[in-house]
SEMAR-220793 format. One line per field, with one value per residue (C-alpha): residue number from 1; x, y, z. Coordinates in Angstrom, 1 decimal, always signed. Example, Ala and Ser with C-alpha at 12.3 -4.5 7.8 and 13.67 -1.06 7.14 Angstrom:
# residues 2
n	1_2
xx	+12.3_+13.7
yy	-4.5_-1.1
zz	+7.8_+7.1
# end
This chain:
# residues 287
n	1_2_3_4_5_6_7_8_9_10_11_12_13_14_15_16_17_18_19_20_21_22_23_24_25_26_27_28_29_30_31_32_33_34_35_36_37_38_39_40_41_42_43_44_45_46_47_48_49_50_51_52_53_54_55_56_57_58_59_60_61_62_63_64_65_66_67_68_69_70_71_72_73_74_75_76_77_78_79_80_81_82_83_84_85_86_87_88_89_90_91_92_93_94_95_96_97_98_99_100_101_102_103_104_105_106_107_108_109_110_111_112_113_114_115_116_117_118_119_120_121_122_123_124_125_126_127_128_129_130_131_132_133_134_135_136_137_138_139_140_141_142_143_144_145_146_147_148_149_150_151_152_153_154_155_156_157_158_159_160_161_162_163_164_165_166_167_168_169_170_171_172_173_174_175_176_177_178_179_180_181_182_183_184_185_186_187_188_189_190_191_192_193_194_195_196_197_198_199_200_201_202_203_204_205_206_207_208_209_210_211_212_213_214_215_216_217_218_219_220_221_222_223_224_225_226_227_228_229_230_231_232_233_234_235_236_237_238_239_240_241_242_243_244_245_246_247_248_249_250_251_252_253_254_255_256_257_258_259_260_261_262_263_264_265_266_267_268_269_270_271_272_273_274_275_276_277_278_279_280_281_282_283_284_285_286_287
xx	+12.1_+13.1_+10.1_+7.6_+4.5_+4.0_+0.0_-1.0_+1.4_+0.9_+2.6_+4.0_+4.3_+6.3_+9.1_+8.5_+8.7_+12.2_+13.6_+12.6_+15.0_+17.6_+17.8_+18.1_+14.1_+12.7_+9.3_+6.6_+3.7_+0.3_-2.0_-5.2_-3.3_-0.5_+0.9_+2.1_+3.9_+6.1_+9.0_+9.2_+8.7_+11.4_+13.6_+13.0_+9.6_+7.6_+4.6_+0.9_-2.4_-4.3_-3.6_-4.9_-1.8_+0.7_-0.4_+0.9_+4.6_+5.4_+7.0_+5.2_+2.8_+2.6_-0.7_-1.2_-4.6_-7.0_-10.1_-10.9_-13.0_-10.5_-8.7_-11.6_-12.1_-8.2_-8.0_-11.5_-13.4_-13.9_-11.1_-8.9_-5.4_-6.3_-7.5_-4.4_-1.4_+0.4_+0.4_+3.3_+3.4_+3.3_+0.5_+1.6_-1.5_+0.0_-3.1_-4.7_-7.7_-10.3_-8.9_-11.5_-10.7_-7.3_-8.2_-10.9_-8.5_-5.9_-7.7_-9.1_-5.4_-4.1_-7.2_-6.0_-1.8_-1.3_+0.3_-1.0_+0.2_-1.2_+1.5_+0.2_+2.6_+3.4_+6.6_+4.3_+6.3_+9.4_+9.6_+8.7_+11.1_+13.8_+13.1_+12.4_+8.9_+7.0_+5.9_+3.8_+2.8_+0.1_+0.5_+2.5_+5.7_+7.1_+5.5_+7.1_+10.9_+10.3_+9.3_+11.4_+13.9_+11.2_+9.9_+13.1_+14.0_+10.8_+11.0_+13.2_+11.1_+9.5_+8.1_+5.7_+2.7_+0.7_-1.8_-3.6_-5.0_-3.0_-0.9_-3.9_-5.4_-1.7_-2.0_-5.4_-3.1_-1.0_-3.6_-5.3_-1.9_-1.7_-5.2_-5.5_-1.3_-2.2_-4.8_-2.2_+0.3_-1.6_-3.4_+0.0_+1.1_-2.2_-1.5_+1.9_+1.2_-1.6_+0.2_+3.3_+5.8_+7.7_+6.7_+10.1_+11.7_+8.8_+9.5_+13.3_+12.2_+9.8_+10.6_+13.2_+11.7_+8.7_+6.4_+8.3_+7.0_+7.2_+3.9_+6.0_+9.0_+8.0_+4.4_+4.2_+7.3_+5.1_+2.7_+4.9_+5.6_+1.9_+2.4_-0.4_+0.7_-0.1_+2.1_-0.9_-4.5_-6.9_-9.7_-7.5_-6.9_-10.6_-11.1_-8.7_-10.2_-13.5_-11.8_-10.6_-13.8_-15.7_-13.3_-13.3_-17.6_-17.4_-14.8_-16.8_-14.4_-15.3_-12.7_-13.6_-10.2_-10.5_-14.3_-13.5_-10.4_-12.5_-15.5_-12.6_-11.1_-14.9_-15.3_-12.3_-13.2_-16.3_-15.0_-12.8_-9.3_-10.0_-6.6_-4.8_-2.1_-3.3_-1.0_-4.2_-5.9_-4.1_-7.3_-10.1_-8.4_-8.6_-12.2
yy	-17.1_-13.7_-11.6_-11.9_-10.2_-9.6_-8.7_-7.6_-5.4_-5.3_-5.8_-8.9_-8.7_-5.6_-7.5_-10.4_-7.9_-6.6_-10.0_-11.0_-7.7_-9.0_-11.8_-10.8_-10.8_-8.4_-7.8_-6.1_-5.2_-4.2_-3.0_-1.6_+1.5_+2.7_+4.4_+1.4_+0.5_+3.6_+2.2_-1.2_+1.0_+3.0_+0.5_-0.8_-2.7_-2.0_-0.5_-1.3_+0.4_-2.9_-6.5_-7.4_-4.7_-6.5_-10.3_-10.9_-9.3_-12.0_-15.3_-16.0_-14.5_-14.1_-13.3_-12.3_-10.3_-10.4_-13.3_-15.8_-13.6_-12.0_-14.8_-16.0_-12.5_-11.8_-15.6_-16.5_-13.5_-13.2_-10.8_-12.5_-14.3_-17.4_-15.4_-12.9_-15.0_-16.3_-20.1_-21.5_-18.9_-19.7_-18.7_-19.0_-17.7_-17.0_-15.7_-18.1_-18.9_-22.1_-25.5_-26.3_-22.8_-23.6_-26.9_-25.3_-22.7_-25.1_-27.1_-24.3_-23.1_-26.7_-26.5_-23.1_-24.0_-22.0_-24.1_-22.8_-23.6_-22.7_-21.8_-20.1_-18.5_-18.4_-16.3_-12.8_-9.7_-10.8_-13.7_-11.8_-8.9_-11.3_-13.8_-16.4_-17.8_-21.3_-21.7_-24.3_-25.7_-27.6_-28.4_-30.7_-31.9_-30.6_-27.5_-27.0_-27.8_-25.1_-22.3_-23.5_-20.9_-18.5_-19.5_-19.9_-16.3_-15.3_-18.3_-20.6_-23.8_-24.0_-27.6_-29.1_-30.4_-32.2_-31.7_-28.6_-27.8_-29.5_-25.9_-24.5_-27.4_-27.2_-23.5_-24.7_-27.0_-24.0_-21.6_-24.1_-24.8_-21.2_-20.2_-22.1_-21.3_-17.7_-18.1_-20.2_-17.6_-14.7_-16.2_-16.9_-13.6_-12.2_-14.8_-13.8_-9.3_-10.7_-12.7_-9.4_-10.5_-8.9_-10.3_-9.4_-12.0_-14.5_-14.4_-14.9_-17.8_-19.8_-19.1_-21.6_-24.1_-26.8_-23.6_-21.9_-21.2_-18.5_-16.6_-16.4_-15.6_-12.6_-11.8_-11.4_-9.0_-6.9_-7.3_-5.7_-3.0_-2.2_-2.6_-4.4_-3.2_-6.3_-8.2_-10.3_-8.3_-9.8_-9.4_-12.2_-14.2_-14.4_-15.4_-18.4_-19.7_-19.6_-21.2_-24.2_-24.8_-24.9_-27.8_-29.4_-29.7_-30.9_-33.8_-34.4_-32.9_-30.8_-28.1_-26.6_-24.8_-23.4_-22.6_-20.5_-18.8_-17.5_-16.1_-14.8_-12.9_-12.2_-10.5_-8.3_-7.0_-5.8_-4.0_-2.2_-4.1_-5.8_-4.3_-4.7_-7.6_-11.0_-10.1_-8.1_-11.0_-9.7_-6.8_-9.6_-9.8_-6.5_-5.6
zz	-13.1_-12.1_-12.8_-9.1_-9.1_-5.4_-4.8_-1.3_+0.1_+3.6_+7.4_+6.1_+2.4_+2.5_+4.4_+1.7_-1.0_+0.2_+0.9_-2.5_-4.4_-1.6_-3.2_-6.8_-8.3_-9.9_-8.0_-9.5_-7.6_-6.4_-3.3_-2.3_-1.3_-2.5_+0.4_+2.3_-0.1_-0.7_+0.8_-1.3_-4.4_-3.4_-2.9_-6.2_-6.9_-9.3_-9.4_-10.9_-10.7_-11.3_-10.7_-14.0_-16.0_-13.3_-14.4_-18.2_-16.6_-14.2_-14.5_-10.4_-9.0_-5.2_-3.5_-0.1_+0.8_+3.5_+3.6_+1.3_-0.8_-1.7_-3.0_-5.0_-6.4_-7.6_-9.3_-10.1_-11.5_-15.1_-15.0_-12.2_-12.3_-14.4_-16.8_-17.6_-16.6_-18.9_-19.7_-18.0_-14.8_-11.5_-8.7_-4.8_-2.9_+0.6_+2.2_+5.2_+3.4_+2.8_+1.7_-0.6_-2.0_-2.8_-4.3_-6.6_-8.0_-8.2_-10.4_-12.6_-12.6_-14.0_-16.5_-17.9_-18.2_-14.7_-11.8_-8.5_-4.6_-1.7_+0.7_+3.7_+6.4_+10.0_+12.2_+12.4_+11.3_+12.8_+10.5_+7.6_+8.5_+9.1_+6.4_+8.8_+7.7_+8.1_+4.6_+4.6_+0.7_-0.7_-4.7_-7.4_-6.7_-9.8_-9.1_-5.8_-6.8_-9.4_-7.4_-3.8_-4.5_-4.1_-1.1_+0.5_-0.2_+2.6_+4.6_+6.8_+7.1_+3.6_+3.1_+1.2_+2.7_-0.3_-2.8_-3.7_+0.0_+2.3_+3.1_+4.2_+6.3_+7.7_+8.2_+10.3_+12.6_+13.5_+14.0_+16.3_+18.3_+18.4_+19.9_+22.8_+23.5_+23.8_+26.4_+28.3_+28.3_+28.4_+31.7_+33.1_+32.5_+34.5_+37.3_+37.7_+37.5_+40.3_+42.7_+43.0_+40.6_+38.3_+35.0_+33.4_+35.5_+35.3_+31.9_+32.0_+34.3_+31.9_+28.6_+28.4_+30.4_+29.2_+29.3_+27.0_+23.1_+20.6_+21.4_+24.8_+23.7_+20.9_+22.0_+25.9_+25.8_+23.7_+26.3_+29.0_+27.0_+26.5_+22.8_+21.1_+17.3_+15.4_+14.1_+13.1_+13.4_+15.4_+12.7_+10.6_+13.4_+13.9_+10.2_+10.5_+13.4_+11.6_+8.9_+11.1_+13.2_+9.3_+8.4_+11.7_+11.7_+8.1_+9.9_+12.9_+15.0_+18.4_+19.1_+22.2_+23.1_+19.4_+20.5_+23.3_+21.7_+18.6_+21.2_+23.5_+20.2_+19.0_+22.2_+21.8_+17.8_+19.5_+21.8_+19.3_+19.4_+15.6_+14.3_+17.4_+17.2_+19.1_+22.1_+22.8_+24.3_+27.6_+27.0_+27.4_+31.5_+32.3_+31.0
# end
């Protein structure tokens, strides 16, 4: 398998795209617009006007878009992935997106000689940059040991969660750990500006401590710095959260730290910080 179709060629997937040629695959690919994604196709990928002229050429095909309706739209339409993939090819859909989702397709997939994972991400930019991912996978077995090499060129911890599904519920999990963790440190960074410290040493205090974590670590720096570039928008991070609370009613389950952090976010997308990164939270504080 040395032929990746790469769709989705964003903050992320450009990294992905580049760590992919580094390690030897030839990457064709496709995005909205073409612009971003000069600097992969200079570097070798190859380019496509439409997903559906990229399909039939790949051996796997990567996806990694925006919402769920995307996803449904690339593999499901009458003129979507399942449909011009070869029989035998491979479909990773990277994008955070609905369990039942990634179930459905991958069922239609196996129906149609197409074996399709869902392996959402988490490590933000650096990650991808660095080749440093979470990979989490839902899917077959067999499936999974055949693309791992893949995966392994993106990501450091690539493990497989289950069936069909269960990389996205575990996508959920780490979207939910996330959420209420940037409240904490984002509130402990405003404590600390407010009491007269200097944050810089603060931070060189906690991070390495029981306080410490990777929002910490990577995002609160950024913070400082008064950059709030995302390295994940807030507009997505507002999607997954909807995401999780859906699948946490349909279990039963009351989330309220998840609750507050997705009105908290909501707040900030109307106030015009959508495509600012989720270090933006800081923003909520100082309204």
């Amino acid at each position: 398998m040395k032929k990746i179709g790469f769709v989705g060629v964003g903050v992320m997937g450009a990294s992905m795209v580049q760590n992919l040629m580094k390690a030897g695959f030839e990457v064709h690919i496709y995005t909205r617009t073409k612009s971003k994604a000069d600097a992969v196709i200079q570097a070798g990928a190859i380019w496509y006007d439409t997903p559906q002229a990229l399909a039939p050429n790949v051996d796997v095909l990567i996806t990694m878009v925006g919402y769920p309706t995307d996803v449904e739209q690339l593999y499901l339409a009458e003129d979507g992935f399942l449909a011009t993939l070869r029989s035998g090819a491979f479909a990773i859909d990277m994008t955070t997106s609905s369990p039942n989702l990634a179930k459905q397709i991958a069922e239609e997939g196996k129906a149609a000689g197409i074996a399709v994972l869902d392996a959402p991400v988490s490590g933000g930019d650096i990650g991808a940059k660095n080749g440093t991912l979470t990979i989490m996978v839902g899917g077959e077995e067999q499936d999974f040991s055949a693309v791992e090499s893949v995966l392994k060129a993106m990501g450091q911890s690539v493990i497989l969660q289950g069936a069909p599904g269960a990389g996205q519920h575990t996508k959920m999990v780490n979207q939910i750990a996330i959420a209420s963790n940037m409240i904490g440190v984002t509130e402990a960074i405003v404590y600390a500006k407010k009491a007269g410290l200097d944050p810089e040493k603060v931070l060189a205090s906690i991070s390495g401590g029981a306080a410490g974590s990777w929002s910490l670590s990577n995002l609160i720096p950024r913070v400082l710095q008064d950059d709030f570039s995302p390295g994940f928008f807030i507009k997505h991070f507002i999607k997954d959260m909807r995401i999780a609370l859906d699948e946490a009613k349909q279990m039963g389950l009351e989330l309220p730290g998840l609750t507050m952090a997705e009105q908290m976010y909501q707040q900030l997308a109307e106030a015009g910080f959508a495509e600012n990164g989720t270090q933006a939270l800081i923003k909520y504080y100082e309204k």
